[in-house]
C-alpha positions in Angstrom: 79.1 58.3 -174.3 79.9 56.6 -178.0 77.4 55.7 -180.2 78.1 52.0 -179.2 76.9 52.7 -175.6 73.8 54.9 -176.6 72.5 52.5 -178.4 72.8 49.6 -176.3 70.9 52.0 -173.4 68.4 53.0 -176.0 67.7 49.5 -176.7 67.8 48.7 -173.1 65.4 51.5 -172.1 62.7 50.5 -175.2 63.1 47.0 -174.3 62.3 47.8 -170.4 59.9 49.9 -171.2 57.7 46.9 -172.5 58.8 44.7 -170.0 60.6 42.4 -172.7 63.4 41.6 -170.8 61.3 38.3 -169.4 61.8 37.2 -173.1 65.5 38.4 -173.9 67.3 35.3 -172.4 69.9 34.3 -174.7 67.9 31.0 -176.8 65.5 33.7 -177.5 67.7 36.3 -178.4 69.5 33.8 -180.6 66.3 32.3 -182.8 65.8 36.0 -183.2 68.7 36.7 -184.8 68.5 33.7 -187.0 64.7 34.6 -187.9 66.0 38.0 -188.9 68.6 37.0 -190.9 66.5 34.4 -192.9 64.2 38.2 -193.8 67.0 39.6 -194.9 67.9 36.4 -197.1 64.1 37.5 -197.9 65.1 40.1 -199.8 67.7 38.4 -202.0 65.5 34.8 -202.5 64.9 34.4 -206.4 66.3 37.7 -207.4 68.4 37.9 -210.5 71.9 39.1 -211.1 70.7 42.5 -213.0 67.9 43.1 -209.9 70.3 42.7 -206.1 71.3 46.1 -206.5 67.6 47.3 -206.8 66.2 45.6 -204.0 64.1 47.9 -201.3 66.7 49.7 -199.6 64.4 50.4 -196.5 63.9 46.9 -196.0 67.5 45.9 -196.2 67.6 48.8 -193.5 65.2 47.6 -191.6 66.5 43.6 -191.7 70.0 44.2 -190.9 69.0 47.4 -187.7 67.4 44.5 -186.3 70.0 41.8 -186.5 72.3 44.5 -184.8 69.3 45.2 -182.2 69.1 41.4 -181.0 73.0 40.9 -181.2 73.9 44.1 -179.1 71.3 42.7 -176.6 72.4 39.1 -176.9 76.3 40.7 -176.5 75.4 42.9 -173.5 73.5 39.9 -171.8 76.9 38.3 -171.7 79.1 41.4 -171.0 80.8 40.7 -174.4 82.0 43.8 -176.0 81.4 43.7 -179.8 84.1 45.4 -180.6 86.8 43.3 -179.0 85.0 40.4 -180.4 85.3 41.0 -183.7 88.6 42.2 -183.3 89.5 38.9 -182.0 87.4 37.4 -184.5 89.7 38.8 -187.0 92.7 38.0 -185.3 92.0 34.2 -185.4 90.7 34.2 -188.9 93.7 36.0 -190.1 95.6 32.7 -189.0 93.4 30.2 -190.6 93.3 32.1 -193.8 96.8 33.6 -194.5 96.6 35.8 -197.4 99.6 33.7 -199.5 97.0 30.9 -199.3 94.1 32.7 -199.4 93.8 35.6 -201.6 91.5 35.4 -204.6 89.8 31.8 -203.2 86.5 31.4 -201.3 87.8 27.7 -200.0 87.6 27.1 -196.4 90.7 27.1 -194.2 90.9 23.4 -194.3 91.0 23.1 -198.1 93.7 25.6 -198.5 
């Protein structure tokens, strides 16, 4: 077993455990992710320069483990490997942003 299946069945086994599963359907799982994310934005809001490299490194921890949690469960509800996602993911964005175009520029694809 890789880590990648271990820790979807040990956040399978918590989440049974507690009978969650009645509120993991995929709209949930999704405003979950989005609610996490805006706590780990948390951490960044209002901070200067000199001070994002000193934020609270358990937090930061904490904020992005569950992000991860609610996407490998949003991911598994759908049978979607991660892996081959992103994968793909990189495949397509590799073709919107070729690197002659691209390199050194944060412009979107369509302003290139």
């Amino acid at each position: 077993m890789d880590k990648y299946d271990k820790i979807i069945k040990e956040l399978i086994q918590f989440r049974d455990d507690r009978d969650w599963k009645q509120f993991h359907d995929s709209k949930n799982l999704a405003l979950a992710i989005s609610i996490e994310a805006a706590e780990l934005n948390e951490l960044f809001l209002w901070k200067k320069e000199n001070e994002i490299d000193n934020i609270n490194i358990d937090r930061l921890k904490e904020e992005i483990a569950d992000i991860l949690s609610f996407t490998f469960l949003l991911a598994e509800k759908h049978n979607l490997d991660i892996f081959d996602i992103v994968s793909e993911k990189i495949k397509n964005n590799a073709l919107k942003y070729p690197v002659d175009k691209s390199k050194g520029t944060s412009k979107k694809y369509n302003e290139l």
